[in-house]
C-alpha positions in Angstrom: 88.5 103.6 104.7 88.4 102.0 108.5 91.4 102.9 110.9 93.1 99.6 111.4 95.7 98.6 113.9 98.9 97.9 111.1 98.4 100.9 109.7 98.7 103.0 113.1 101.3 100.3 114.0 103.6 101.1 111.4 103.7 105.0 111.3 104.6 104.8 115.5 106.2 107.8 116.6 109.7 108.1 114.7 112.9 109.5 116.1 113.1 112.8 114.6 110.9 115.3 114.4 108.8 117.3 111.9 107.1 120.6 112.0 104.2 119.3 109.5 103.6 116.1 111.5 102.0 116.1 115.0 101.2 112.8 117.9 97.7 111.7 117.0 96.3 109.2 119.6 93.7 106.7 118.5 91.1 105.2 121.0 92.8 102.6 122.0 95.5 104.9 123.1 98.2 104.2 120.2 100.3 107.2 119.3 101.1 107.7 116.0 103.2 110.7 114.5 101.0 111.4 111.3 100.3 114.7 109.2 96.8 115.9 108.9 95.9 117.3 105.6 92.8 117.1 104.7 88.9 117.0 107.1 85.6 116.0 105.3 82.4 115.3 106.6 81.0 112.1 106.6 77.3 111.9 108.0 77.5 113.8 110.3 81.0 112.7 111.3 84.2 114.4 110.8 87.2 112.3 108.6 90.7 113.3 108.5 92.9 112.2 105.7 96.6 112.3 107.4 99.9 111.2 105.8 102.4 108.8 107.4 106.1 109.7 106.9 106.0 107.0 103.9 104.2 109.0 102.2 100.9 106.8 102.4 97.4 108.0 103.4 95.0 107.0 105.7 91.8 108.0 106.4 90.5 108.4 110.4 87.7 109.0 111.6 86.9 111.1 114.5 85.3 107.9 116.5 88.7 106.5 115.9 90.7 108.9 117.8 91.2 109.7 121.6 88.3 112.3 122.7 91.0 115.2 122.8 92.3 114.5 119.1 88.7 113.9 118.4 88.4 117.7 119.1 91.1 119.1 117.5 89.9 117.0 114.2 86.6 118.6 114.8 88.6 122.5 114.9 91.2 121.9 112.4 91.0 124.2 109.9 92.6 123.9 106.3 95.2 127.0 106.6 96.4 125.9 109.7 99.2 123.6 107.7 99.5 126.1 104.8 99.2 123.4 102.0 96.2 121.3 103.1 95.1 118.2 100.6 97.3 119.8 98.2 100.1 118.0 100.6 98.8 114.6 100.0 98.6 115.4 96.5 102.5 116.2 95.7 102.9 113.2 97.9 101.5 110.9 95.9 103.6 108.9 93.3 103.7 106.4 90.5 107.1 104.7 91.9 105.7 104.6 95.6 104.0 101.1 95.6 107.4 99.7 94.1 109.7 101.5 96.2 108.1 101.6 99.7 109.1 99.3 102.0 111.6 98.4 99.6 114.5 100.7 100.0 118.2 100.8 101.5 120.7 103.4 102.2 124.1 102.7 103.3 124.6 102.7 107.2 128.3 102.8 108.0 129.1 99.6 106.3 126.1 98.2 105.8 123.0 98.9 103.5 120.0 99.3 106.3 116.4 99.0 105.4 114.9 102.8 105.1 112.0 103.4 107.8 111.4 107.0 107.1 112.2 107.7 103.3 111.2 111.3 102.4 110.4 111.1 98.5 110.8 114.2 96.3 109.0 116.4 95.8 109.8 117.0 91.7 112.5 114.6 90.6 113.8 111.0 90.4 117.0 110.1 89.4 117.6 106.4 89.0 121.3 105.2 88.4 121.3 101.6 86.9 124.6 100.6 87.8 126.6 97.3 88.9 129.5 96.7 90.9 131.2 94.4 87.8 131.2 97.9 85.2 134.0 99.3 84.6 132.4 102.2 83.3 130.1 102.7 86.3 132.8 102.4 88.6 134.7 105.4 86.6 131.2 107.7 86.6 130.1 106.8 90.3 132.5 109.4 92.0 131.3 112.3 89.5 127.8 111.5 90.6 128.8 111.2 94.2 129.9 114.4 94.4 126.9 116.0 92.8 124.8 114.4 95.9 126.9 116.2 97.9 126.4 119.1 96.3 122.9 119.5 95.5 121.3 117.1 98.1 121.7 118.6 101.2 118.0 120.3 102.8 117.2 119.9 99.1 113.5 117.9 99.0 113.4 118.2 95.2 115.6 115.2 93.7 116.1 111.6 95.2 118.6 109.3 93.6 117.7 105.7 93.9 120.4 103.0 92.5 118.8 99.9 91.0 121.6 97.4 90.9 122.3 94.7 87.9 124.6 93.0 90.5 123.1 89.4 91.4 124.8 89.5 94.7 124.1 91.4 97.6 127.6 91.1 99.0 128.7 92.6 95.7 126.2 95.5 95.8 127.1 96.2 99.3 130.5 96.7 98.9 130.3 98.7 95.8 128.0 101.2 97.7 130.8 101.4 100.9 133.3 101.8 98.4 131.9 104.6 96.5 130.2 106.3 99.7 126.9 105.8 97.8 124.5 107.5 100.7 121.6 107.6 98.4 118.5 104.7 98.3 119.1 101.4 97.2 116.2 99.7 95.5 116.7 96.3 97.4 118.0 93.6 95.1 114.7 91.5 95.1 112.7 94.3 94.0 114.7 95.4 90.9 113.0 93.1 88.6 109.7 93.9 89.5 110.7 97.6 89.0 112.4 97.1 85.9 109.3 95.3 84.4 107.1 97.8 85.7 108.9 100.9 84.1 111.0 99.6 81.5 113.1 103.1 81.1 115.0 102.9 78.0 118.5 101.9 77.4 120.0 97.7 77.7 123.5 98.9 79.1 125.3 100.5 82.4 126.0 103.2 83.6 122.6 104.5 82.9 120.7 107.3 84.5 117.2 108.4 84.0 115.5 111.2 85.3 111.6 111.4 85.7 109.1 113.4 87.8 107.4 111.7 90.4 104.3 110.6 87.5 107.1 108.8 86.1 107.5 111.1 83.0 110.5 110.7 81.1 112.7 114.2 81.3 116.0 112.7 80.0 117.7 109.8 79.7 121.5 108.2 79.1 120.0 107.1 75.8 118.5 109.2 72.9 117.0 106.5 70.1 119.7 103.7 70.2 122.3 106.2 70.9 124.1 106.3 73.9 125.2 109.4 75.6 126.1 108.4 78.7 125.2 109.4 82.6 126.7 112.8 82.6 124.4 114.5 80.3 121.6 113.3 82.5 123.3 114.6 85.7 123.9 118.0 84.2 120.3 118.3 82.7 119.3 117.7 86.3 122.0 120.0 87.7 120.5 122.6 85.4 116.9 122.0 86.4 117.5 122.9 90.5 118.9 126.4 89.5 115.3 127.3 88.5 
């Protein structure tokens, strides 16, 4: 695949810093902040596959890049990152082309559009919630806490809340009110996501945990049955002590 200019445009150099990602200049001197992971050979050429912080690949070749990154393409070797493609692979994910681009998190008090969403690297927890449910609003604070608990410098698990409020004022306020700091699927995605995944269970508060193939690993519902959020939450609580 050809190096072109929106792709180097929207992996620009981000604010913090990572020790897997490195500046990359191309030859029209754009910098890009990008993780190498991979180097094939492509008649004659070298070909780097690198990673943007949204966890999308690109493909670069060595004609592409300034002549000093055009060298260190050309010397890379595949234990100098200590994971090589096998980083690209864990990145990869059934729920990316829905969710990137597509995601909020709560920015004092306002949800903000995410620029540099890190996505698990084993688990998904999606909360189907609403502002309006009684129930939810009574569960919210239990899973709350467990974020606070088990998120922090923890890459395993991401929540992401897909809303059934029809306002975005309403979802908004819910999220300030709880202190909801995890993703927000934004309201005009949910949907598309709901038809694309159709996880099981008609009724809030529902959470459903997958892996990041999308494989169901538990669920508020068993059958018709419903056994609500917490025996989700726990399962998952279970599964990061391993």
């Amino acid at each position: 695949m050809k190096t072109s200019l929106p792709l180097w445009i929207g992996a620009l150099l981000a604010s913090s810093a990572c020790a897997e990602f490195a500046n990359w200049t191309n030859s029209e001197g754009r910098t890009a902040e990008l993780e190498l992971v991979s180097v094939t050979d492509e008649s004659g050429e070298k070909v780097g596959q690198f990673r943007m912080r949204t966890g999308r690949t690109t493909s670069i070749k060595a004609s592409g890049l300034s002549a000093d990154d055009a060298k260190r393409l050309d010397e890379w070797k595949s234990d100098e990152s200590g994971s090589g493609s096998a980083a690209a692979e864990t990145s990869a994910s059934v729920f990316d082309k829905v969710l990137e681009g597509n995601l909020e998190t709560l920015q004092g008090k306002s949800l903000r559009r995410v620029s540099d969403f890190k996505k698990p690297s084993k688990y998904y927890l999606f909360y189907y919630t609403a502002s309006w449910c009684g129930p939810c609003q009574k569960f919210t604070p239990s899973l709350v806490d467990f974020y606070k608990e088990h998120k922090p410098g923890n890459d395993d698990f991401e929540i992401v809340l897909i809303t059934s409020d029809s306002d975005e004022g309403a979802m908004k306020e819910y999220a300030v009110d709880k202190e909801m700091s995890w993703p927000h699927l934004k309201l005009s995605r949910v949907e598309k996501f709901k038809k694309e995944f159709k996880h099981p269970g008609g009724g809030i508060p529902n959470l459903v945990l997958t892996d990041t193939e999308g494989k169901l690993l538990a669920t508020s519902y068993e059958g018709q049955t419903y056994k609500g959020p917490a025996v989700v939450m726990n399962h998952l609580g279970s599964l990061l002590k391993k």
